[in-house]
N, C-alpha and C positions, 0 to 999 in steps of 0.2 A: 583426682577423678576427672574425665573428660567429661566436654559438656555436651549434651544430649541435641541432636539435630534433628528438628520434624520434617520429613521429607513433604508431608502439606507446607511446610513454612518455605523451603524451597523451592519447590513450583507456584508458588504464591508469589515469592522476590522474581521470579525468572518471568512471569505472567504478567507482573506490573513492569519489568523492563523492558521487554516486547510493546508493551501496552504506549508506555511511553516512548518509542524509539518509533511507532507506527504514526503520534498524533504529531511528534516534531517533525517529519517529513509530510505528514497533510499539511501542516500550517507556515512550510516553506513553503509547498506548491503553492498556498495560498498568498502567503509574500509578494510569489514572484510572478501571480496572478494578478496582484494590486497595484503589482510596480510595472505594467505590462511588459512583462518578460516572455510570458507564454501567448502562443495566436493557436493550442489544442491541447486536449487532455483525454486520456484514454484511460477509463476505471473499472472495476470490479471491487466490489465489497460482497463481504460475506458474515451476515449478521450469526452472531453468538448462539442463538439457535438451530439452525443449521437449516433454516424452515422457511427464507429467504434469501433474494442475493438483491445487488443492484448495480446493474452495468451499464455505462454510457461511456458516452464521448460528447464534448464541447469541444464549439471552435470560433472564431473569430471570421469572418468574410474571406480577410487573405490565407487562412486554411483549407489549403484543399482536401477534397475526401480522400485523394493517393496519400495523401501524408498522412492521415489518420488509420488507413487498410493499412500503408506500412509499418508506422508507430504499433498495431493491434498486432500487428505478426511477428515484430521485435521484443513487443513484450509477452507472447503466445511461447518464443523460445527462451526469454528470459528465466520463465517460471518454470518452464521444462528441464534448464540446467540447472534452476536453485534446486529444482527436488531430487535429480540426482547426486547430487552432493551431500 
C-alpha cells in the first residue's frame, strides 16, 4: 500500500524552502555589505500579512541616485519577467 501525502505537508516543505532560499540571499547581501562589496541597495519587503510593505534604498557617498533610479528600474523589469514566467 502507498504511503499517504498531506498536501498541507507539502506546501509546508515548499514554504520552508522558499523561506530558506529568501534568508540565504539576505544574508549574502549582508556578507558582502560587511566585506564592502556593495556602495547601494534597492528593497521591497512584503510582510506576511499582507497589511504592510517596506521599501527603501541605502547608499554609500560614491553612489549616485542615477544608479540607484537605474538599479529600481532593472529590478521594476526584473519582477515583471519572474511573474510571467
Amino acid at each position: 500500500m502507498g504511503e499517504l501525502v498531506s498536501i498541507d505537508r507539502i506546501r509546508d516543505e515548499k514554504a520552508e524552502a522558499e523561506r530558506e532560499r529568501m534568508v540565504s540571499t539576505l544574508e549574502s547581501l549582508l556578507s558582502r555589505a560587511k566585506a564592502g562589496e556593495l556602495i547601494g541597495v534597492c528593497f521591497g519587503a512584503i510582510a506576511v500579512d499582507r497589511q504592510s510593505v517596506t521599501v527603501g534604498a541605502l547608499k554609500l557617498d560614491q553612489c549616485g541616485a542615477h544608479e540607484l533610479v537605474g538599479i529600481s528600474v532593472m529590478l521594476a523589469d526584473h519582477i515583471a519577467d519572474a511573474v510571467r514566467s
